[in-house]
C-alpha positions in Angstrom: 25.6 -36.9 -81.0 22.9 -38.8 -82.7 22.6 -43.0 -82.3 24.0 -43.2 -86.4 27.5 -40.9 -85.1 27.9 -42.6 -81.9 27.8 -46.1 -83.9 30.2 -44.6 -85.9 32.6 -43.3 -83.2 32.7 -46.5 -81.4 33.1 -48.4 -84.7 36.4 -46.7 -85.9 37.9 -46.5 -82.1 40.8 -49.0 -81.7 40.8 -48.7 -78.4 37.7 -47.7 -76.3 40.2 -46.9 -72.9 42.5 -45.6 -75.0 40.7 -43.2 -76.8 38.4 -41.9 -74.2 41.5 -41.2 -72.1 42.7 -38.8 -74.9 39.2 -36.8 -74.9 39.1 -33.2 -73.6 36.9 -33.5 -70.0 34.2 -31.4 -72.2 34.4 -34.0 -75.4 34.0 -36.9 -73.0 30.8 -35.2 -71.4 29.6 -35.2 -74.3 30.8 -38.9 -75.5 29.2 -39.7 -71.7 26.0 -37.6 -72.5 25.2 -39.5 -75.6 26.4 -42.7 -74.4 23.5 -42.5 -71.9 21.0 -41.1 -73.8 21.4 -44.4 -76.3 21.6 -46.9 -73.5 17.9 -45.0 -72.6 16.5 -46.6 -75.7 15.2 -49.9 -76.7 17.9 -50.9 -78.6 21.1 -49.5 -77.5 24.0 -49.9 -79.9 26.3 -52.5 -79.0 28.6 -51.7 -76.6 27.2 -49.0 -75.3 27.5 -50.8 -72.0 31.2 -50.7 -72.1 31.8 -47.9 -73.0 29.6 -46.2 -70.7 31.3 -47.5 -68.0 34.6 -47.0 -69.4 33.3 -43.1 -70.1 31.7 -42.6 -66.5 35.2 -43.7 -64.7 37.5 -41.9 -66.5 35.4 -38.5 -65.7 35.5 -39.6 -62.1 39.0 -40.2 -62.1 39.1 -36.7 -63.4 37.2 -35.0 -60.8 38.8 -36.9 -58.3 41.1 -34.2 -56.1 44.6 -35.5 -56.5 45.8 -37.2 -53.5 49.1 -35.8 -51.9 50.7 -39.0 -52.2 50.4 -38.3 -56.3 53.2 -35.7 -55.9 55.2 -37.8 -53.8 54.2 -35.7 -50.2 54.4 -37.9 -47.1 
């Protein structure tokens, strides 16, 4: 994902949590990949930031074992 089609993701995104919750794991590596390559530059589209972050959490919460208090086990 090029700087031009990451602008354009971001820009037509209603909601940034929203919408990176609904990624396949392998689209948001990919959203996390080029998020990070563009915050590497000298200019990093705005928001970047945010989204980053947002990005980089939700793919730890995924890899995150589930707990055995998530499926009600004492």
């Amino acid at each position: 994902m090029n700087r031009s089609q990451l602008a354009q993701f971001m820009k037509h995104a209603p909601d940034p949590e929203a919408t990176l919750m609904a990624a396949s794991t392998d689209e948001l590596a990919i959203i996390v990949d080029a998020l990070y390559r563009n915050l590497d530059t000298p200019t990093p589209v705005f928001g970047a930031q945010d989204w980053y972050d947002l990005a980089t959490e939700e793919l730890a919460r995924r890899s995150e074992p589930a707990s055995p208090d998530a499926y009600g086990a004492a």
